[in-house]
C-alpha positions in Angstrom: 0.0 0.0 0.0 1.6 3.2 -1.1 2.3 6.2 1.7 -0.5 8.3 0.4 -2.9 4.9 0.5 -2.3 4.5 4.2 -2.9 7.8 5.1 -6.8 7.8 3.6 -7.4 4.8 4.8 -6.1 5.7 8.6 -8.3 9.1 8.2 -11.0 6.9 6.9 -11.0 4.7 9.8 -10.7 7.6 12.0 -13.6 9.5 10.8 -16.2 6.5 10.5 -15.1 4.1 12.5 -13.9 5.5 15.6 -16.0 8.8 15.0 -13.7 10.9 15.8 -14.9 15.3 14.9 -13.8 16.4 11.4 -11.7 18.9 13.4 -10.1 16.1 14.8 -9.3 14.2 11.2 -8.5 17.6 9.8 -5.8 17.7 12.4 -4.9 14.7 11.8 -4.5 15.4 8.2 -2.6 18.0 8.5 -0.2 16.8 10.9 0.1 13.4 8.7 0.9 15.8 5.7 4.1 17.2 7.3 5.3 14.0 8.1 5.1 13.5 4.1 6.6 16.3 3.6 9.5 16.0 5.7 10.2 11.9 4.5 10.4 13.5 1.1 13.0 16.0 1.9 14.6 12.8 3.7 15.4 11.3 0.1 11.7 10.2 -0.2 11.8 8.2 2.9 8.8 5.9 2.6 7.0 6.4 5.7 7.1 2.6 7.1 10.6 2.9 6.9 11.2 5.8 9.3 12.9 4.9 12.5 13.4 6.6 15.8 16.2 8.9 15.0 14.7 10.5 12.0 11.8 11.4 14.0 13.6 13.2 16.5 15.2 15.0 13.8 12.1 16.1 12.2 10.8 17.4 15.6 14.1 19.2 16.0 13.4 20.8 12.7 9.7 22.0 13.3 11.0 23.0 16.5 12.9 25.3 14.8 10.5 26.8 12.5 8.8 28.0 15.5 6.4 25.3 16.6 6.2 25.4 20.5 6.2 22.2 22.6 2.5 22.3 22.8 2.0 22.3 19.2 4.8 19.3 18.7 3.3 17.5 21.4 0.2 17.6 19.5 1.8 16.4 16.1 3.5 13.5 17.7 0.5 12.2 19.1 -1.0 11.9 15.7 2.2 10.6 14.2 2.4 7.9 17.1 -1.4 6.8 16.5 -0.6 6.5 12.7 2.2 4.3 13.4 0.3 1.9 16.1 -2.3 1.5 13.1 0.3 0.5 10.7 1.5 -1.9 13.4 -1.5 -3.5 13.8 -1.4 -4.7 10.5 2.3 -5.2 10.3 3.3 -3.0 8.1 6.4 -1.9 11.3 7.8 -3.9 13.8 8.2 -1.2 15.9 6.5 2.6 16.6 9.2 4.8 15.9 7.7 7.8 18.1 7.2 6.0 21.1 10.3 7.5 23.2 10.0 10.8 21.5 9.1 13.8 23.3 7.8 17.4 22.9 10.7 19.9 24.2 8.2 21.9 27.0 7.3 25.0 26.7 6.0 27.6 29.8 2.0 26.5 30.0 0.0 30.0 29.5 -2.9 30.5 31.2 -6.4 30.7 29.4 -7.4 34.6 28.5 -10.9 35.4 30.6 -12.9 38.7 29.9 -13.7 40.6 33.1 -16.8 40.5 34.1 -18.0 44.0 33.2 -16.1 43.3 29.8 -18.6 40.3 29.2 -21.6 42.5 30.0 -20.2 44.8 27.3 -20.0 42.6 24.5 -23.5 41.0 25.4 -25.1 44.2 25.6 -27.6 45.2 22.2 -27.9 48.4 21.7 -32.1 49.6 20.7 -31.1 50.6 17.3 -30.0 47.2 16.1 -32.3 45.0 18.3 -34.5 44.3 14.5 -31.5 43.3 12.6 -32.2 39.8 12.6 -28.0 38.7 12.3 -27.8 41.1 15.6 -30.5 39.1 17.1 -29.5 35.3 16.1 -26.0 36.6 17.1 -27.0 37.9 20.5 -28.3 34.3 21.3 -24.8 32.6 20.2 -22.6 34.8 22.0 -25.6 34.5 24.9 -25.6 30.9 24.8 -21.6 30.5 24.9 -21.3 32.3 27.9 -24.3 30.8 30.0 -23.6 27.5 28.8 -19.6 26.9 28.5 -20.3 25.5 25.2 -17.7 24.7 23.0 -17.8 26.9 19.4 -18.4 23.0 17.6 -20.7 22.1 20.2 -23.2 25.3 19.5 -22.6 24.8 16.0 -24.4 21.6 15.7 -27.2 22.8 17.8 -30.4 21.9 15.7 -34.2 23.9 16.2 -35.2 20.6 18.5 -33.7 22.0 21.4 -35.1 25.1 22.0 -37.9 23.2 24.3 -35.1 21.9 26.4 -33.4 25.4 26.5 -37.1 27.1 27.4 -36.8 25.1 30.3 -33.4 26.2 31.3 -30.9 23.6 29.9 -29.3 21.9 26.8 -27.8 19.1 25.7 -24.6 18.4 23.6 -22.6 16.1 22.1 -18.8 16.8 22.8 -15.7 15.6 22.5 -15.5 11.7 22.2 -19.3 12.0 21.1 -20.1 12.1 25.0 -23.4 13.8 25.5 -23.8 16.3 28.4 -26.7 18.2 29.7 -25.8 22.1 31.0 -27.9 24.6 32.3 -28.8 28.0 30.5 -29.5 30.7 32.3 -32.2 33.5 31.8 -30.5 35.9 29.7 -29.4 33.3 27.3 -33.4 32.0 27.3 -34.4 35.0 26.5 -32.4 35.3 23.6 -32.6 31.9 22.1 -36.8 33.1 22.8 -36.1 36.2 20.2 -34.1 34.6 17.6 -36.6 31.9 17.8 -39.9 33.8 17.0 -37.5 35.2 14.1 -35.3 31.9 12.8 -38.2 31.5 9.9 -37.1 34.9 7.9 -33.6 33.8 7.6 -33.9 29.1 7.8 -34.6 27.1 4.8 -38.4 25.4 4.7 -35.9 21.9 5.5 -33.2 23.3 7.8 -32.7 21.8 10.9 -29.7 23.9 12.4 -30.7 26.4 15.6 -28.5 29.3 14.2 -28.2 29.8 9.9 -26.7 32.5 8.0 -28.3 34.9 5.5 -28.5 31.7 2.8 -31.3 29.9 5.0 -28.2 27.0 5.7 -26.5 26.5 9.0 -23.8 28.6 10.4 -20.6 27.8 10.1 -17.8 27.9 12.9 -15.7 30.3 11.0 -18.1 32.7 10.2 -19.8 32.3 14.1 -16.2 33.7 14.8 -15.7 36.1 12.0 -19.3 37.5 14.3 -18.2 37.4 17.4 -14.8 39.3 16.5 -16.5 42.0 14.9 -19.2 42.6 17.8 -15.4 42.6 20.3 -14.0 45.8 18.2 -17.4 47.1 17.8 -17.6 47.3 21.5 -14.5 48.6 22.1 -12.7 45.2 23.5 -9.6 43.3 22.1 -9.6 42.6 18.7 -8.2 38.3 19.5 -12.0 37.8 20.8 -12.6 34.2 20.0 -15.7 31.8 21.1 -13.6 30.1 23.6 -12.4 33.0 25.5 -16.3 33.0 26.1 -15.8 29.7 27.9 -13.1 30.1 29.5 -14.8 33.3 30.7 -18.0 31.2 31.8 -15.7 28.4 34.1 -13.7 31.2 35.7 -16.4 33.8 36.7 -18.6 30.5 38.2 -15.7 29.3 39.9 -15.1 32.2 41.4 -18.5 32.2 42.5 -19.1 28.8 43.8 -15.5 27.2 44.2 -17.2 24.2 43.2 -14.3 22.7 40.7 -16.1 19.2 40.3 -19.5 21.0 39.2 -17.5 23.2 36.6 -15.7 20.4 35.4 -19.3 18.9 34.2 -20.6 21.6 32.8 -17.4 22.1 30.8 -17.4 18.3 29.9 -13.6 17.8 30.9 -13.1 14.3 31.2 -10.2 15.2 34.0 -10.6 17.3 36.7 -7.1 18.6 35.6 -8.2 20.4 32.3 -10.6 22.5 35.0 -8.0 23.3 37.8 -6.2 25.8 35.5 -9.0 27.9 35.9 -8.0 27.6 40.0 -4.4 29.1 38.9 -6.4 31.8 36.9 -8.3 32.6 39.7 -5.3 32.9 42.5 -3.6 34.9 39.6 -6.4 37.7 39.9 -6.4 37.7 43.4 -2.8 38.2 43.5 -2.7 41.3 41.4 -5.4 42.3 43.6 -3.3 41.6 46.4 0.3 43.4 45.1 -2.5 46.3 44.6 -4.2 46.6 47.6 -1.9 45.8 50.6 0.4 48.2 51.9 3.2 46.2 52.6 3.2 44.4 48.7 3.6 47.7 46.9 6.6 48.2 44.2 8.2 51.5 45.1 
């Protein structure tokens, strides 16, 4: 079976079989395409033939193209699945990446909106409450913040949910196609409420998607975050807005609330606790620029 054979049919397997998202395959893809790239600059190193060594030079090269550790860490894992797959149907003897690891890099901490910077990007003014793209969008951004949803996750809402969301929850299918249920809370309802008594102007006769764009079909993730930018700089916040900085916003401001890390890591659908406790190290951050602020004795001179 040729390199670029074993690839598709890997994806394949990936995408139907094991079900993984499409923005997992497309990862996958993409990390499985610089692999190619860099057998072929190897003398068109077939890729069952690559041992141990040339992987760590190839890491050492993306390395220094710029690619931090979390990035390489990333691209070895799907190098290293590839390989076991091949394995499995002996095409290696051995998985040349196991051994191999990401150099580390420091691990940043999420970026949170304030607060009052939250209010400010959910806040409609009057004038534009009957655009209808103002109104739909007012429920995403709404619903991202209430709900901790991830920008895939409120995506592939359909129409059928709005009952469940009327009633102060939703469900959706995440990561590893584990379902969850999440509460929504009464601003959110409200605006899912508007854009619903409005979703027939702008939704196909046979749509099924909660949120469409101006051609009646559903929205897609790019343009939900082509949106949201543009309502950030319209409001006067910073222009790298993106749909999760709305959930990370959502886990920090509730666990600052309720210090309840088990009940954030459900709503958030982590299936470790340790995903969540960043949002602990986020939080001790703030207090201690309160802190170095506020106490006499912590002042710079």
């Amino acid at each position: 079976m040729s390199d670029h054979a074993s690839v598709s049919s890997y994806l394949d397997e990936l995408a139907q079989q094991r079900r993984q998202s499409p923005h997992t395959v497309s990862n996958y893809r993409r990390d499985l395409h610089v692999l190619g790239e860099l057998c072929r600059a190897t003398g068109d190193l077939p890729l069952d033939a690559v041992q141990s060594h040339h992987i760590r030079r190839f890491v050492a090269q993306l390395h220094s193209r710029g690619l931090g550790g979390r990035s390489l860490a990333r691209t070895l894992s799907a190098w290293r699945g590839f390989y076991r797959w091949l394995g499995r149907r002996g095409t290696t003897l051995q998985n040349p990446v196991d051994g191999v690891r990401a150099p580390k890099s420091p691990k940043a901490l999420p970026k949170v909106l304030s607060p009052d910077e939250t209010n400010r990007l959910l806040e409609v003014a009057t004038t534009e409450a009957s655009d209808l793209l103002v109104i739909r969008d007012h429920a995403m951004f709404e619903l991202f913040y209430s709900s901790g949803l991830r920008l895939a996750e409120l995506a592939a809402l359909d129409v059928s949910c709005l009952e469940d969301v009327a009633t102060g929850e939703v469900r959706v299918l995440g990561k590893r196609n584990k379902l969850r249920l999440v509460p929504v809370g009464s601003k959110a309802r409200e605006a899912t409420a508007a854009w619903a008594m409005h979703r027939g102007e702008l939704a196909s006769h046979d749509e099924t998607a909660l949120f469409v764009g101006q051609r009646g079909k559903r929205l897609g993730v790019r343009m939900i975050q082509l949106r949201l930018k543009q309502r950030a700089l319209l409001q006067g916040l910073p222009t790298n807005v993106h749909p999760h900085m709305l959930r990370h916003s959502f886990a920090s401001h509730v666990l600052q609330s309720s210090g309840d890390l088990r009940a954030v890591q459900e709503m958030l659908g982590h299936a470790s606790i340790a995903s969540t406790q960043v949002y602990t190290h986020l939080d001790f951050q703030h207090l201690a620029n309160v802190y170095d602020q506020a106490h006499p004795r912590a002042k710079r001179k």
